[in-house]
Short mmCIF file of the C-alpha atoms (twelve columns), coordinates in Angstrom:
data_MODEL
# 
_entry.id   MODEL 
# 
loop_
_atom_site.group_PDB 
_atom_site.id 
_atom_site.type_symbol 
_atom_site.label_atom_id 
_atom_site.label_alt_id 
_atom_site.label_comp_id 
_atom_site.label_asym_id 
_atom_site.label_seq_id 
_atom_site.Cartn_x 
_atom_site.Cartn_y 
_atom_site.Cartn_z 
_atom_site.pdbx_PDB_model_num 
ATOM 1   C CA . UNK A 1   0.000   0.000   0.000   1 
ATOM 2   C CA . UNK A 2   1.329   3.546   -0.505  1 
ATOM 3   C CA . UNK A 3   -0.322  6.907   0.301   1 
ATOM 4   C CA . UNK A 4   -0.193  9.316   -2.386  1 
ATOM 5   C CA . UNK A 5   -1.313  13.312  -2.140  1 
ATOM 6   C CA . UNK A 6   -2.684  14.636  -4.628  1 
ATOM 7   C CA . UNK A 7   -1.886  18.501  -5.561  1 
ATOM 8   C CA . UNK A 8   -5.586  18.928  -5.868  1 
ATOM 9   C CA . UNK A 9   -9.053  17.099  -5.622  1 
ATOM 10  C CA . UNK A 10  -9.108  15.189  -8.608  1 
ATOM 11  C CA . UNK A 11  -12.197 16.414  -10.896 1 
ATOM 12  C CA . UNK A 12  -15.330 15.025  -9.326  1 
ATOM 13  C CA . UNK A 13  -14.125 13.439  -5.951  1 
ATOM 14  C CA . UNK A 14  -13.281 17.235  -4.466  1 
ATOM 15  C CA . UNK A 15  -12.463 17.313  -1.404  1 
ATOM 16  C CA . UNK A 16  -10.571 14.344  -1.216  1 
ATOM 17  C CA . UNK A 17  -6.622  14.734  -1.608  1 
ATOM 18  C CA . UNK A 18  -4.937  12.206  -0.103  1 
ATOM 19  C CA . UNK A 19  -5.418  8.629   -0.732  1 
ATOM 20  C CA . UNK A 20  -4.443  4.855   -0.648  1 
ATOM 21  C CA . UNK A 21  -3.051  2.752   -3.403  1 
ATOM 22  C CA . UNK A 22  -3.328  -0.812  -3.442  1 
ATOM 23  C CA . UNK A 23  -1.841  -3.382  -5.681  1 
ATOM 24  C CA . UNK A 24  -4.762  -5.633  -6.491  1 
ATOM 25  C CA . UNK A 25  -3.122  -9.179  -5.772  1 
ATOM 26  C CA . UNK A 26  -2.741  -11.432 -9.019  1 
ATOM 27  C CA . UNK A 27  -2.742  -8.534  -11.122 1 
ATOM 28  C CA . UNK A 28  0.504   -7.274  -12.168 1 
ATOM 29  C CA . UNK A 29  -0.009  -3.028  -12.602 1 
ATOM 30  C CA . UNK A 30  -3.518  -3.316  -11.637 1 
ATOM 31  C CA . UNK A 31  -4.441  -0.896  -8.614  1 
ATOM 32  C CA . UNK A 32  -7.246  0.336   -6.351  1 
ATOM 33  C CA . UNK A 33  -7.566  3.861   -5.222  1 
ATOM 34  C CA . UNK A 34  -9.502  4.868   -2.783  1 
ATOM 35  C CA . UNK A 35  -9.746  8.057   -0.674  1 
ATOM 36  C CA . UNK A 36  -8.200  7.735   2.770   1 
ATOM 37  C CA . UNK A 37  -11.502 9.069   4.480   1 
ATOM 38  C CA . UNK A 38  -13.785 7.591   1.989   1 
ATOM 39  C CA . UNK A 39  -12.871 4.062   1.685   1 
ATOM 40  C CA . UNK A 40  -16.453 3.310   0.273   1 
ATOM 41  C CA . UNK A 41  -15.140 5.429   -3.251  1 
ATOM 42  C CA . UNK A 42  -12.711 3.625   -5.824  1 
ATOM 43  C CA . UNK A 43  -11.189 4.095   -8.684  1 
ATOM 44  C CA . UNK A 44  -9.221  1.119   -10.651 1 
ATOM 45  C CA . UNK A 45  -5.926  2.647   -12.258 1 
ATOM 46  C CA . UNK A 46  -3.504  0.768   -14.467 1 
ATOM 47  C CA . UNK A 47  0.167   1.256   -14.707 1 
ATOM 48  C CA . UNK A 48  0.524   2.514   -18.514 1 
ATOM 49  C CA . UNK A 49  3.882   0.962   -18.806 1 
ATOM 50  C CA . UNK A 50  2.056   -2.395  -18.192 1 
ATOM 51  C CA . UNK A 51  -0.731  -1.723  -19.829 1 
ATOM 52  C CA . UNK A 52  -0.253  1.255   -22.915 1 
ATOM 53  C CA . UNK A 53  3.631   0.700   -23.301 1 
ATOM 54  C CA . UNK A 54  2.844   3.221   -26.643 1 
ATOM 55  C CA . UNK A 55  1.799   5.485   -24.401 1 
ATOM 56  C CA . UNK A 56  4.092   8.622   -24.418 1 
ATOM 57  C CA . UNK A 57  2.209   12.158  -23.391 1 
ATOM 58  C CA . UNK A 58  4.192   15.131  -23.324 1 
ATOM 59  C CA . UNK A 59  3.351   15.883  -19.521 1 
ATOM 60  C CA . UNK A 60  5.808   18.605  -18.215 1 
ATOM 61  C CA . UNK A 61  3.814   21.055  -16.020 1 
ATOM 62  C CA . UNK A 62  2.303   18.400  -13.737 1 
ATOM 63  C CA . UNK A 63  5.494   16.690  -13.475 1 
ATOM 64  C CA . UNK A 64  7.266   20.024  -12.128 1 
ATOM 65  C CA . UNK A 65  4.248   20.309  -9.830  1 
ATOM 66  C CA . UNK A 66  4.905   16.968  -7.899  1 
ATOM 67  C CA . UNK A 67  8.464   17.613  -7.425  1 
ATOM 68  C CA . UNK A 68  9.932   15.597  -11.009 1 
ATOM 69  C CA . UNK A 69  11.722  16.825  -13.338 1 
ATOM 70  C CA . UNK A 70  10.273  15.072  -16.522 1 
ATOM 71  C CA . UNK A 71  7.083   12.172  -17.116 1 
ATOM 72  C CA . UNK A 72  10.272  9.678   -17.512 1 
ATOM 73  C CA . UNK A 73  10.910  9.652   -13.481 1 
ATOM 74  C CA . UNK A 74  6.489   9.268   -12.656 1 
ATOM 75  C CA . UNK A 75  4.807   6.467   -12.536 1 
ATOM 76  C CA . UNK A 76  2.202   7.179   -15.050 1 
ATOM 77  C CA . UNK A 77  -1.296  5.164   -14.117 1 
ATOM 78  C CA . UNK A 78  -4.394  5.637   -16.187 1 
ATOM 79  C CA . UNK A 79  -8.169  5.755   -14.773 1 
ATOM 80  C CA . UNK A 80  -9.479  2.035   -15.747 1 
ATOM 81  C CA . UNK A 81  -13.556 1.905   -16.661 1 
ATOM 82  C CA . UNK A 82  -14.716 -1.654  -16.508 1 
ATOM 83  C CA . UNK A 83  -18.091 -2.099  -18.817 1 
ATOM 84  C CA . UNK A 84  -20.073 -4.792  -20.005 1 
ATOM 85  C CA . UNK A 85  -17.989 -4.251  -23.436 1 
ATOM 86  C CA . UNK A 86  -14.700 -4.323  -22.241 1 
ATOM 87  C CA . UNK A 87  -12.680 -2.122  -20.466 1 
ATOM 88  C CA . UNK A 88  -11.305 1.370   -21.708 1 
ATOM 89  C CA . UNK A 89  -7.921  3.310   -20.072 1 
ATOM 90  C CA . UNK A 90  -8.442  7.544   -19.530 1 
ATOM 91  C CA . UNK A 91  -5.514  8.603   -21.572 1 
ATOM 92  C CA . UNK A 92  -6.546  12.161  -21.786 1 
ATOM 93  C CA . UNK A 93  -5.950  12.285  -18.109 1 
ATOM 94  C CA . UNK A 94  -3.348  10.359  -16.722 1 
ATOM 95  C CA . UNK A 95  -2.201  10.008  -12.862 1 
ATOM 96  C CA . UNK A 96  1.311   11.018  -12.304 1 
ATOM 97  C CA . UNK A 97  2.943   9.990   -8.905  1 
ATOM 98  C CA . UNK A 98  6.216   11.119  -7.452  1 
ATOM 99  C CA . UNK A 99  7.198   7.457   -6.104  1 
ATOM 100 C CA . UNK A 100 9.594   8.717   -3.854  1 
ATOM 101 C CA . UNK A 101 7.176   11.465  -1.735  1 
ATOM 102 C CA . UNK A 102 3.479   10.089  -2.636  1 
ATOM 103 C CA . UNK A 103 3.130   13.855  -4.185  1 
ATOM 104 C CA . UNK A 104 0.620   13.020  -7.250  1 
ATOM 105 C CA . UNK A 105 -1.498  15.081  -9.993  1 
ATOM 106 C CA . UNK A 106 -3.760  14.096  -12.865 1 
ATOM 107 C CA . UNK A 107 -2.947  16.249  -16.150 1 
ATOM 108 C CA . UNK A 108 -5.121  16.827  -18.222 1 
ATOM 109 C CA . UNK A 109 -3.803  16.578  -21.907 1 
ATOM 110 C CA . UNK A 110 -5.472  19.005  -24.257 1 
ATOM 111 C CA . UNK A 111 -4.878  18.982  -28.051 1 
ATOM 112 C CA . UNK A 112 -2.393  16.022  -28.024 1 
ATOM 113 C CA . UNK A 113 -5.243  13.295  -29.213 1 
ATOM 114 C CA . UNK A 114 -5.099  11.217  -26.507 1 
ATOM 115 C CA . UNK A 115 -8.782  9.395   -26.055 1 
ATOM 116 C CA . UNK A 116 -10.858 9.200   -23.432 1 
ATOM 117 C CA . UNK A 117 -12.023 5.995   -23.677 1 
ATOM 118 C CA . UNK A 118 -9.156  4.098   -25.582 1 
ATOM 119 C CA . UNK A 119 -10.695 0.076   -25.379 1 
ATOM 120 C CA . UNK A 120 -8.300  -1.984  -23.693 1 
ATOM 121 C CA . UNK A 121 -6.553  -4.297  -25.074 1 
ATOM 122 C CA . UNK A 122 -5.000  -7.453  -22.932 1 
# 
């Protein structure tokens, strides 16, 4: 388990900030993230190097916000959505964490064509 805390509420789960993150056992890069006050709330995130190895946003800003220098030092995770038709990976928004001091932020990417809902494929 690690605690990570997030620069600000991520968008629709204000005011939560801080957080656990849980390896999901038997599931290499699969996690569960859950407010540290609100237990009852997940979210499933995957690491994208696991998952989207061809996944490569340009994701300075948030990076500098969390204490990194560039994306390359994060652990990038994306924002899993389980359906009845598969899954799809958030790569418009991906979860950057500072592994070393928990310090984490979700960019938002803007104009670089990164989909929402990209289908997952295992």
């Amino acid at each position: 388990m690690s605690t990570l805390t997030f620069t600000e509420p991520l968008p629709g789960l204000a005011p939560y900030t801080d957080y656990t993150l849980d390896a999901v056992d038997g599931a290499v890069g699969l996690f569960s993230l859950r407010p540290a006050t609100a237990p009852e709330v997940r979210l499933f995130v995957l690491d994208a190097s696991v998952y989207v190895p061809h996944y490569a946003p340009e994701i300075a800003a948030p990076c500098r916000e969390i204490g990194l220098s560039s994306s390359r030092e994060a652990r990038v995770l994306v924002v899993a959505t389980p359906s009845g038709d598969g899954t799809t990976v958030n790569l418009m928004a991906p979860v950057l964490v500072n592994e070393t001091t928990g310090q984490s932020a979700q960019a938002i990417l803007d104009g670089q064509g990164w989909p929402l809902r990209e289908p997952l494929g295992l």
